[in-house]
C-alpha positions in Angstrom: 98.3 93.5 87.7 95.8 93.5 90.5 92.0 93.6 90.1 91.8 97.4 91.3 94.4 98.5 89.1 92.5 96.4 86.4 89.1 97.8 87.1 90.5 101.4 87.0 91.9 100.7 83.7 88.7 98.9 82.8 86.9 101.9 83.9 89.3 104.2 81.8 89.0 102.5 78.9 85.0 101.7 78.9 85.6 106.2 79.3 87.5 106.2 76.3 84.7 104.1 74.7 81.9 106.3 75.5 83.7 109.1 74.2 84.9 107.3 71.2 80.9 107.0 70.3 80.3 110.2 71.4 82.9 111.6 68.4 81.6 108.5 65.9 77.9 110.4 66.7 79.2 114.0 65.3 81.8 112.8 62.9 84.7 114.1 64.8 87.7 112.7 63.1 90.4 114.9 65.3 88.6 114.0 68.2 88.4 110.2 67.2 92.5 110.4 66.3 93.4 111.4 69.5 91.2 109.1 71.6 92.7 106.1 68.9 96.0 107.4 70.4 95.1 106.7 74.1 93.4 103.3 73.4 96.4 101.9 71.5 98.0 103.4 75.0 95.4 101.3 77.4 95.7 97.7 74.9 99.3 97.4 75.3 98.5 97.7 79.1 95.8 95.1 79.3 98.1 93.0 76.5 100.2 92.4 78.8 97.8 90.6 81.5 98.2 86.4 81.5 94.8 85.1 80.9 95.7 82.3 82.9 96.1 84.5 86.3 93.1 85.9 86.6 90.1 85.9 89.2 86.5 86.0 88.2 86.0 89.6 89.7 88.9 90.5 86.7 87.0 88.0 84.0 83.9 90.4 84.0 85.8 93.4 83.7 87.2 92.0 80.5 83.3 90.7 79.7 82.4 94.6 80.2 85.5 95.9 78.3 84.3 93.7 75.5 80.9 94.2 75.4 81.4 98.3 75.4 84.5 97.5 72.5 81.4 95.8 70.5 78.7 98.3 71.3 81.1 101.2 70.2 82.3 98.8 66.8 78.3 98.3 65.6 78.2 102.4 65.7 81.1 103.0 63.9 80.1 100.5 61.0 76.1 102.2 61.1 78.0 105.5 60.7 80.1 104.1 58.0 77.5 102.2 56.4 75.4 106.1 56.5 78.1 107.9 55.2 78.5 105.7 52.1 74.8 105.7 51.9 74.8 109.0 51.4 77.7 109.6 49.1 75.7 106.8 47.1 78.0 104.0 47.4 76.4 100.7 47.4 78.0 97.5 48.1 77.7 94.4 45.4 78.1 91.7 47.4 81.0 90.7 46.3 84.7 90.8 46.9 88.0 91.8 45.3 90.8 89.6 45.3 92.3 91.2 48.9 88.9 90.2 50.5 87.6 93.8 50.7 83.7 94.4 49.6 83.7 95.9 46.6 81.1 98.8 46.0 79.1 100.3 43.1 79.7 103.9 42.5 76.4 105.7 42.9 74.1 107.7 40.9 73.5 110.1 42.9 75.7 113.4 41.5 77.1 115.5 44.1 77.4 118.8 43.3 78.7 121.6 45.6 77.7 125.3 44.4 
């Protein structure tokens, strides 16, 4: 792979990305599915670049790729983290035995009328 062709994918993906935060913003699961879909779609292209092989124009696509993958990851876990909030879910601190948080179940009653 070439560095155009790499910085069009680069520049497809960092898309994807901007939408993917966009849907994370308004809770848009359908819209998150689908755009999971086309990412898994756009990895298995870029998985198959050799690290070794590349120049440094391709290097900080990859830097930007990365940094717009972690810009779009801290959302997702604040929206998580608000969500559970709200349902009242509070994590303990501590783990269960498959190294998942464990979480106390809220107070908070949620009752729908």
């Amino acid at each position: 792979m070439n560095d155009d062709e790499l910085r069009l994918l680069g520049e497809e993906l960092c898309a994807l990305f901007i939408e993917e935060r966009r849907a994370i913003s308004t809770l848009d699961h359908e819209r998150l599915s689908w755009l999971a879909e086309q990412k898994r779609g756009l990895a298995s292209r870029l998985g198959a670049i050799s690290p070794g092989s590349l120049s440094p124009a391709a290097k900080q696509i990859l830097s930007a790729i990365k940094i717009e993958a972690q810009a779009t990851a801290m959302l997702a876990n604040a929206a998580n983290d608000a969500v559970r909030t709200l349902l009242g879910r509070e994590p303990t601190g501590s783990y269960d035995r498959r190294a998942r948080r464990t979480e106390a179940q809220g107070t908070r009653l949620l009752v729908r009328y």
